[in-house]
C-alpha positions, 0 to 999 in steps of 0.5 A: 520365544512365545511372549506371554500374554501377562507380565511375568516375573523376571530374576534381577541380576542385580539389587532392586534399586529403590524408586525416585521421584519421576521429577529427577533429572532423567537418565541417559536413554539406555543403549539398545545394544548393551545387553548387559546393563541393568536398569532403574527407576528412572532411567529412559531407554528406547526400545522396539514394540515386539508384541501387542497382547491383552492390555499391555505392550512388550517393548525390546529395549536390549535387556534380557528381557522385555519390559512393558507398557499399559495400552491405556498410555498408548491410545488415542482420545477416540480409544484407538491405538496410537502404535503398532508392532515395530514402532520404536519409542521411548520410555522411563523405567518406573518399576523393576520388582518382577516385571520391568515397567515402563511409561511413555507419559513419563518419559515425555513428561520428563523432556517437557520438564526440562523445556518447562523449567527454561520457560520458567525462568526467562518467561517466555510464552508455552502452548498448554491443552486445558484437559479438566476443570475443577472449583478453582480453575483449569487443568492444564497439560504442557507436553506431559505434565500437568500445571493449574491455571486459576478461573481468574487467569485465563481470560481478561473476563470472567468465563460462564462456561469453563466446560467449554475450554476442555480440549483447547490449546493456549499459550501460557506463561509459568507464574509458579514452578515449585521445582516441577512438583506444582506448576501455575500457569496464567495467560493474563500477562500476554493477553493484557500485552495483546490487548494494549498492542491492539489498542494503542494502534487503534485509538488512532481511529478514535476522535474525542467527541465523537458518539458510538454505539457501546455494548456493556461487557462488565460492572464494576462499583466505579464504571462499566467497561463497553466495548465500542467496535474495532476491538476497543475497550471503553471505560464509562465511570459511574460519574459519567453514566448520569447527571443524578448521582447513582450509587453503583451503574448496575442501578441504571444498566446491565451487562449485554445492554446496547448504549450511546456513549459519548468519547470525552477523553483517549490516552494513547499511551495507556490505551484507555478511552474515557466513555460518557452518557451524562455528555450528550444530554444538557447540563442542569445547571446550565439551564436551572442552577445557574439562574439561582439567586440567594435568597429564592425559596424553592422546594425539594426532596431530601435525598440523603442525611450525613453527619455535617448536613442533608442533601436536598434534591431541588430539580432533576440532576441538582442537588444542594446542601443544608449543613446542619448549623441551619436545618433549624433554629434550634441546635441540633447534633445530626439531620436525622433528629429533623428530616427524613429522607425521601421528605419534601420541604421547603429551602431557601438559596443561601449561596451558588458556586457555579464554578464547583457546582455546589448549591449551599441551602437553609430552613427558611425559619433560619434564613428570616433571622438572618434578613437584614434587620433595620437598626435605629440605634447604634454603639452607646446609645441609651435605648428602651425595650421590652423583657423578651425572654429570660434565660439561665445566661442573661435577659433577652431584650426587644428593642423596637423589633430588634432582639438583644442580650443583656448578660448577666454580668451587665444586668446591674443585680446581685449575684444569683438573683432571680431575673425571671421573678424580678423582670417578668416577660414585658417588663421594660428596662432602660439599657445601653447599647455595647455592641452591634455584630452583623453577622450571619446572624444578628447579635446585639449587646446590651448593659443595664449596668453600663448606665450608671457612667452613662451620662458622664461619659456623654458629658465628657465626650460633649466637653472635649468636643467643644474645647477643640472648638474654644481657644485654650484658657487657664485652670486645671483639667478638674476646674474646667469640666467641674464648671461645664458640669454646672453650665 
């Protein structure tokens, strides 16, 4: 029989069946020998390759007549031909109306399916070909179906050249298998198990303390990975890449740059190595913070303001901190309304924690009200001042140097007299003492009212001293300090 050189139509004997999907579960391979059976879509038969001719091959697969194969399934990547004349080989039936059409990439991406979906479920490692790239990952081709492998899941870094990887054959693992229709592939589990089996018998080779040459293979906001050799992976946390506190490491280093790094810890079991820089040079505070002592004025550089305070660089790696209750003198809500950053002023050492490594500053306008401040009076004494200043809430005193409050309720006047009219600026008043507080600051309080039981208090307080002195005698509590009174 002369084959033609295009698909003609052929009679059915049977109703056309209508198309199913190719994901079906494939039929039996039709028997080569019944000659009598009529196919479907979707069936699989084996056949003999009879006649290569223009763009299609006719395959003798035991119907009445041939079905045919496009050369485009049947060439290799160079364009040659991959069969010839008498090869046997098998295909799906994807079409029946007229011509009966067949497909080998179907045929093979049905097998593969069904070792897929086994993959799938006891998730175990399957080779696939990257054959394309688009804007959100990689094509991927398992026997002959095709899988999508995000950008972020097929290496532990990012790739610069995805081009590159068309062509190359990896193991995969099935992270998504939506039923054949949609498969998701990812290499990061067995490239994360890879790399930990490798660590975990190489950190044997690794000693804390030792130094290595690094080079910095990525960035991150809390450190940098750098790999130190041998296939090892090293995390150097921003913390540990300077004494001077740094925002991000890509403020001090870059990708590709070749460091000195210093082993401070290796967690076997985890597989990590802990990396430093800031180890191998001297500790500031070994050499400047710890020889602070309170008190000392020094000069530094505002780094950066917070709501509870200001940091002030006062030598390179040494920060210290002026919280804002002492900024000023006068009450403030934030540092800003005070300091900018980048000014130098002038601190003085409040308090040094060496062992938390912290350095508390102040304003050396607040650190001379807090000096300690030589008091010739104590609780109770009767004392002379001078009017200071006169505020809303009471009198300010100086008494021999010594500033003290004397509130409106102790100033013995009327309710809302006027203090700043009745007691100029110099006026001087006779008060007594209530109270001394010594704390952080200085706090004296006084009382012009207080005075008027003054000298009774002091007679009384004399009498009973010299009754534990004398033998008791007669007469009433009343007659006998009426009679000392006299005396």
């Amino acid at each position: 029989m002369t084959e033609p050189t295009e698909p003609t139509a052929i009679k059915a004997t049977e109703p056309t069946a209508t198309e199913t999907p190719a994901t079906e579960t494939p039929q039996e391979p039709v028997n080569a020998g019944f000659a009598g059976r009529t196919v479907r879509v979707g069936d699989i038969v084996v056949g003999r390759i009879v006649k290569i001719t223009g763009n299609v091959a006719f395959v003798d697969y035991g119907a009445r007549s041939e079905g045919y194969i496009e050369l485009g399934e049947l060439r290799n990547e160079d364009g040659t031909l991959s069969i010839e004349e008498g090869l046997e080989l098998e295909a799906e039936v994807v079409q029946t109306r007229g011509a009966v059409k067949l497909s080998t990439k179907k045929a093979e991406a049905a097998k593969s399916l069904a070792g897929i979906e086994e993959a799938w479920k006891n998730q175990t490692p399957i080779d696939g070909k990257i054959v394309g790239v688009n804007k959100g990952g990689y094509e991927i081709r398992l026997g002959g179906v095709r899988a999508f492998c995000p950008n972020s899941q097929l290496a532990e870094r990012f790739v610069r050249e995805p081009v590159r990887e068309v062509g190359k054959i990896y193991p995969f693992i099935i992270s998504e298998y939506g039923k054949g229709k949609s498969i998701v592939v990812t290499r990061r589990p067995l490239l994360l198990k890879e790399k930990a089996e490798r660590t975990t018998e190489m950190t044997g080779d690794v000693t804390v303390g030792e130094t290595r040459q690094a080079t910095v293979t990525r960035l991150q906001p809390f450190g940098a990975f750098c790999d130190i050799g041998a296939g090892l992976e090293g995390l150097l946390h921003v913390s540990e890449i300077s004494h001077t506190r740094i925002n991000h490491p890509r403020d001090v280093i870059n990708e590709g740059d070749a460091i000195e790094v210093k082993i401070i810890r290796v967690e076997k079991e985890k597989g990590r190595i802990a990396l430093s820089i800031k180890a191998m040079s001297e500790d500031p505070w070994s050499t400047f913070a710890s020889t602070l002592k309170p008190g000392q004025v020094l000069k530094g550089k505002v780094e950066r303001l917070q709501d509870f305070g200001a940091f002030v660089n006062i030598a390179p790696g040494v920060d210290g901190l002026m919280h804002v209750s002492v900024i000023s003198t006068n009450r403030i809500e934030h540092p800003s309304e005070v300091l900018t950053v980048g000014e130098e002023i002038d601190v003085v050492v409040e308090k040094v924690d060496s062992e938390r490594k912290r350095i508390s500053l102040m304003a050396p306008d607040v650190a001379e009200t807090r000096k300690p401040v030589d008091i010739n009076f104590k609780v109770g004494d009767k004392v002379k001042g001078k009017v200071h200043k006169v505020e809303g809430f009471g009198v300010f005193l100086d008494v021999d140097g010594v500033v003290g409050l004397i509130p409106n309720g102790e100033m013995d006047t009327e309710r809302g007299a006027d203090h700043t009219r009745m007691f100029p600026i110099g006026t001087e008043l006779e008060v007594k003492v209530l109270g001394i507080d010594k704390g952080r600051q200085l706090r004296i309080r006084l009382s012009r009212k207080a005075l008027k039981f003054h000298d009774e208090e002091m007679a009384m307080k004399e009498y009973r001293a010299k009754q534990k002195e004398a033998p008791r005698s007669l007469g009433t509590f009343g007659d006998l300090l009426q009679n000392f009174l006299k005396d």
